[in-house]
Structures are given as C-alpha cells and as structure tokens.
C-alpha positions as a printed Julia matrix, in Angstrom:
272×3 Matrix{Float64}:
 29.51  -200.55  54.0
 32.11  -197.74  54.08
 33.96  -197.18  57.43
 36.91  -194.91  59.21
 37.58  -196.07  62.7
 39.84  -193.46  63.42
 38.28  -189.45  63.61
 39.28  -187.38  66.38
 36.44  -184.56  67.71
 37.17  -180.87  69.73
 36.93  -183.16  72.81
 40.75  -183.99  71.63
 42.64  -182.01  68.85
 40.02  -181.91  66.27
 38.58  -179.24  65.39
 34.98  -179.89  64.67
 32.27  -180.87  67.77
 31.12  -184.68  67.7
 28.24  -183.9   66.4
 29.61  -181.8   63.38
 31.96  -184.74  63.05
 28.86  -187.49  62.68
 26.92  -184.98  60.7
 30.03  -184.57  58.41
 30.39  -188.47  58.23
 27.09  -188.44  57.18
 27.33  -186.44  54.46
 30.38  -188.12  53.29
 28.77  -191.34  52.79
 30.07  -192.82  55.75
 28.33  -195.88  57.24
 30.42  -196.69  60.51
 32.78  -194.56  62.33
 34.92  -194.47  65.53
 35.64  -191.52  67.77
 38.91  -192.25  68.88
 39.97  -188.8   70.69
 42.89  -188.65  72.85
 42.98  -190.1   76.03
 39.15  -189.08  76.75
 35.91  -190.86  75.63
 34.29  -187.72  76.37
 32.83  -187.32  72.94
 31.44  -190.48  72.51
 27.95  -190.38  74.39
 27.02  -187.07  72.1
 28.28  -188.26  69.08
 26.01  -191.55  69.04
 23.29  -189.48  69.76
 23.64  -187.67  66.9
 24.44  -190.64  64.92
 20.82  -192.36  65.54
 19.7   -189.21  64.12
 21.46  -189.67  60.53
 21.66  -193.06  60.74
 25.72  -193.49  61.22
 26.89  -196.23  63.11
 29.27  -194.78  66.0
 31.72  -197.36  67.68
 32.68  -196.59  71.32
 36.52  -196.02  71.07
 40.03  -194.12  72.23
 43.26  -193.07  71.36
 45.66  -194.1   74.76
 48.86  -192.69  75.0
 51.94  -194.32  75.46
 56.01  -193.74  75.56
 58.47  -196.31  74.28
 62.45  -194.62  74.42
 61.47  -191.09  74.38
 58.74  -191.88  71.31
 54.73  -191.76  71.18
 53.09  -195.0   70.78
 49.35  -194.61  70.75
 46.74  -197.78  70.78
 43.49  -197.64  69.87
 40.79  -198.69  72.0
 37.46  -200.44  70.79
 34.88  -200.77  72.07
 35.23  -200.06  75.73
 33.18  -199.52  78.48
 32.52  -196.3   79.03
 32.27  -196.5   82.92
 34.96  -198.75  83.61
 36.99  -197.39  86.17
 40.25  -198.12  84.38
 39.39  -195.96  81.8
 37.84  -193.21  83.82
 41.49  -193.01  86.18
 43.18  -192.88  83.02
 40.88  -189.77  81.92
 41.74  -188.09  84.83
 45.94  -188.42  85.1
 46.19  -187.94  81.41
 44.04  -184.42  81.81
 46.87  -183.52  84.31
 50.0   -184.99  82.43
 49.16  -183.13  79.23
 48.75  -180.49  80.97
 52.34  -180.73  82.67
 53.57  -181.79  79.19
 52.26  -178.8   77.43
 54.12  -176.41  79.64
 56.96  -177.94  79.47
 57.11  -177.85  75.67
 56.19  -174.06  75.89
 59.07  -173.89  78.29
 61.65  -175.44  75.81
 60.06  -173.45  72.63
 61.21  -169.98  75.23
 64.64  -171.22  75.39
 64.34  -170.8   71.32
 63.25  -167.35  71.88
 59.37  -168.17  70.71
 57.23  -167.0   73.18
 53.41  -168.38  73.16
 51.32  -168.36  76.46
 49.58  -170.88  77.83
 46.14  -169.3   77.36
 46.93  -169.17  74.36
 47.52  -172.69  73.77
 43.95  -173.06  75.41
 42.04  -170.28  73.59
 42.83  -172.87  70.54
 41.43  -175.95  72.48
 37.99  -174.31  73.25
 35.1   -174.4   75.52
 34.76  -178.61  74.65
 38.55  -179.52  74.65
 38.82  -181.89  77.43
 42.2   -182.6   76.51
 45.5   -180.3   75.19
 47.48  -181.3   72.57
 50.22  -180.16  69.93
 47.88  -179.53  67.16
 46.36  -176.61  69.37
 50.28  -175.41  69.84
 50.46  -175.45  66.32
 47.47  -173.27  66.07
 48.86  -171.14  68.69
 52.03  -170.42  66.81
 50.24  -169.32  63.73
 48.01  -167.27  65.5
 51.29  -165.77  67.24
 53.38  -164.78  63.67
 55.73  -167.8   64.52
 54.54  -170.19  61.78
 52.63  -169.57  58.53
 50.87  -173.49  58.84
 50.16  -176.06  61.5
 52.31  -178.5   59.3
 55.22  -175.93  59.12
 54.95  -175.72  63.08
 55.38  -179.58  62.75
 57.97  -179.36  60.69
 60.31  -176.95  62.29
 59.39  -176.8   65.9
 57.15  -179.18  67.66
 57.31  -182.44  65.63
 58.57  -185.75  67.36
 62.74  -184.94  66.44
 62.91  -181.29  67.73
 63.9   -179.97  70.65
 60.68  -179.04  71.75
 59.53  -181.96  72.05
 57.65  -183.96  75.15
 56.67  -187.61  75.23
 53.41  -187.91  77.01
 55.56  -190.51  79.56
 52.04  -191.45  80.62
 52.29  -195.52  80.31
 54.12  -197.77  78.38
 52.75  -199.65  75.23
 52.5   -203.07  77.15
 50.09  -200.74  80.18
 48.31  -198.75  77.03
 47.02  -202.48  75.91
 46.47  -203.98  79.58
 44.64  -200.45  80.58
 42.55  -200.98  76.82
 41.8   -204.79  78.11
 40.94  -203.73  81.58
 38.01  -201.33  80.28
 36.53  -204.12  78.02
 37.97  -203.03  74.8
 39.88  -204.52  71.75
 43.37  -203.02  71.71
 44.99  -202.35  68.21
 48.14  -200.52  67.66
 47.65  -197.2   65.72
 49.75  -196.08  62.75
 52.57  -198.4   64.27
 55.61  -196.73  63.18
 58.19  -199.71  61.27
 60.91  -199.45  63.19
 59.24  -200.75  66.36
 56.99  -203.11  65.06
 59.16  -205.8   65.1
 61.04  -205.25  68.91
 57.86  -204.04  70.81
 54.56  -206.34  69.03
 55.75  -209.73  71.03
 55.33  -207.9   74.26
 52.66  -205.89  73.49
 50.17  -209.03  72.43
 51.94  -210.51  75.22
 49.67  -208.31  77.23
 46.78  -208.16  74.71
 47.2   -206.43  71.79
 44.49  -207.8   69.4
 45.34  -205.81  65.83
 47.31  -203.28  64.02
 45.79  -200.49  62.62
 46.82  -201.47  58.7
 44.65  -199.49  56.39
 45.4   -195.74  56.67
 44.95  -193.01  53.47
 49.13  -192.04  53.54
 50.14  -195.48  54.26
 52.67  -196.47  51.38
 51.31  -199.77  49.52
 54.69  -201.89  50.79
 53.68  -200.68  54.63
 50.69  -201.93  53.88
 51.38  -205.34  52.8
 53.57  -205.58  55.87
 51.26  -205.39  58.08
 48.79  -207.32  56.58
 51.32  -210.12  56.4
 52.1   -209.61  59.92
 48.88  -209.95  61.54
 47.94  -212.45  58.65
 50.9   -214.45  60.38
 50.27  -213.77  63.87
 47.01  -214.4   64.14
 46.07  -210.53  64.18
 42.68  -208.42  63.14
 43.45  -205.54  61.2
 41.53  -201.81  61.48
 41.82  -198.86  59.1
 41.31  -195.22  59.65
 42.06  -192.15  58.46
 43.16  -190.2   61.62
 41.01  -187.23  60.65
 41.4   -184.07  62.67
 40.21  -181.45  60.5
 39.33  -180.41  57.0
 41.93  -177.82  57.08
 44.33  -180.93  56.49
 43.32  -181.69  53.35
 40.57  -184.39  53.57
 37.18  -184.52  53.57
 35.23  -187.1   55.92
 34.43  -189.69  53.83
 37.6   -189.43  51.55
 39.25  -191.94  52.53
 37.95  -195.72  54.0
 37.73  -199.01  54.6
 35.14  -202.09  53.91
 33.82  -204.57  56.41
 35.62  -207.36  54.39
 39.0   -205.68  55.38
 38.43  -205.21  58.96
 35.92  -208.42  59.33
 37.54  -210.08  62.42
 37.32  -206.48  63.71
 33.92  -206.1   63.37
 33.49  -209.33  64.59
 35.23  -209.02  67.68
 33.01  -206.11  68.75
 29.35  -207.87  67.84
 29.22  -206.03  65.0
C-alpha cells in the first residue's frame, strides 16, 4: 500500500482542484491519501467522491495554523469530523485572519517599494480558493515582474526571516492540538521544525498531540532518525507526507511515499 498523507488542493494553496488532485494520485500509483489544506476541510467531501470513482482511499484531514514566538507551527489533523463545530468556527476566523494577514504583508512588501494589489493576490487563488496564502503572493509577484520563481519570492521576500513576513497569530500550538481533539481528530505535528521540538512537544502532547509527522521526501536521513527515536520513546505514532502543492515544484503525485508498516499506529488510530 503506497500512501502521502499530506497534499494540499486549490481549496488552500495548491494549485490543482481535489478532484485533479485524486485523479493525479491515481495515476501515480497512490493507494491512500490525505487532503490536508489549510485551515479549511472544504475539499474533502469532493475529493472522496472522486476517490470512490478511481478507487483511492481519501482520509478526512487539515492543516491548522498556529504561532509559537513570531514562527508558524502547523498540526495536522486526521481524521476529523467534518461538522464539528470546533472545526467549522475555526474555518470561519481563519478565512478572516488570513485575510487581515495577507494585507498586512502586502502592506510591508510597499514599504520595500514592491507594489502588488490585493486582487491580484486573489486572481491567483481562484474561483475554489477558500483560503489565501503566500504561495498565491508568490504567484502574484511573478506575474507582477518582481520575481522570476515562486521559490525566488521565498527566498528574497516573503519567506519566514524577511521583513515581510506575518505569522498567522491565529492559535497557539497547545489550542491547534486541543481545537484538532475537539473535532474528533488525531493531532500530529507537521514538518516540526528541530529547534522547537524539544521546548514545545511536552506541552503540546500535554494537550493531545498524538504523532509527528516523520517521513517527508526533503527530510535529511539524521532528521529522520530523530524523530523516529522521539516518538519511538514517547510513546508517539508517526505520519509521512510529502506536502505536495503543485507539480510546478518539482514532484509528481506519487513520487514520493510512505507504507502502512511506517505509519501503522496511524492507520490504526483512525480504523483504518
């Protein structure tokens, strides 16, 4: 069984429709996947649909947003109830906080003298984005002369150390795992960076953290030992994805992932 529990859909800041996503997992010999988009569950419904059709396995999941000291930390949702009203609140304030978050980042690219519109920023989202987020801004700056790549735009003006930069500020880690655990879900940290592993995992499985999210196609081979020893050690499943977003990064879906023997107590957790 080949899986990648992490694939973000236009309903976020991919750039392919759920159901070009499934039929694209398909066709990469994928058995299992999760759509984990940003802060929204919105494409999950249509992309399961689509999944019965070509016979790939679509888990229910999300990407929340959180802020530790000025710094993203996202967990990853599995498995949730759609309809909990947790999750549906959270849909709703993170629509409006990204929005906020986005002008303010336009706002502190104009004080650089790099002028991109907010429509602009939205043209790249589409008809389906429910959410806004950098990788659009990216594309906006290309489309705008600024940048000749969405990685250069990373690289020189939106990425987590420059200036432009806005922390969503949305929750913390420990109320991205309780808000994961309120909606039903199994809560595993995504692409947890090092340096915080060790000062912010006691609180967050504190308040519920079940995993880290170990197995991921630029993950160094020490990073990846780590982790394994650390949820080895603690008690902790372990998920792998490939955080796909578009082919335009490089990969194919399908290129990179994981087995059912690495994620088992995973799998397990979620009846599958």
């Amino acid at each position: 069984m080949r899986l990648d529990l992490h694939i973000h859909t236009t309903a976020s800041d991919g750039s392919w429709s759920p159901e070009a996503v499934v039929r694209g997992a398909a066709k990469g010999g994928l058995d299992v996947i999760a759509i984990a988009d940003h802060d929204t569950t919105a494409a999950v419904s249509e992309a399961q649909r689509v999944g019965r059709e070509v016979n790939v396995q679509v888990v229910t999941a999300i990407e929340v947003s959180s802020s530790f000291q000025g710094r993203d930390v996202h967990v990853l949702g599995y498995f949730v109830d759609l309809e909990a009203p947790a999750l549906r609140d959270h849909e709703r304030r993170a629509g409006g906080r990204r929005e906020d978050r986005m002008r303010e980042m336009l706002d502190r690219l104009r004080e650089q003298g790099i002028d991109v519109p907010y429509a602009a920023v939205e043209a790249e989202a589409g008809p389906e984005g429910v959410v806004i987020g950098r990788p659009h801004l990216a594309k906006a700056l290309v489309a705008a002369g600024h940048v000749s790549s969405v990685n250069e735009a990373f690289l020189r003006l939106i990425g987590d150390d420059h200036e432009a930069f806005v922390p969503m500020e949305l929750l913390d880690p420990v109320g991205a795992v309780s808000l994961i655990g309120e909606s039903g879900g199994v809560a595993m940290w995504a692409h947890p960076p090092g340096d915080l592993v060790d000062t912010l995992l006691p609180s967050m499985t504190k308040a519920g953290l079940r995993g880290l999210e170990v197995y991921r196609p630029r993950s160094k081979r020490a990073e990846v030992l780590r982790y394994e020893s650390i949820c080895k050690t603690a008690g902790l499943l372990m998920s792998g994805g490939s955080d796909w977003h578009s082919p335009e990064w490089g990969n194919a879906l399908g290129d990179f992932h994981v087995t059912a023997d690495e994620i088992e107590g995973l799998l397990e957790a979620g009846g599958l």
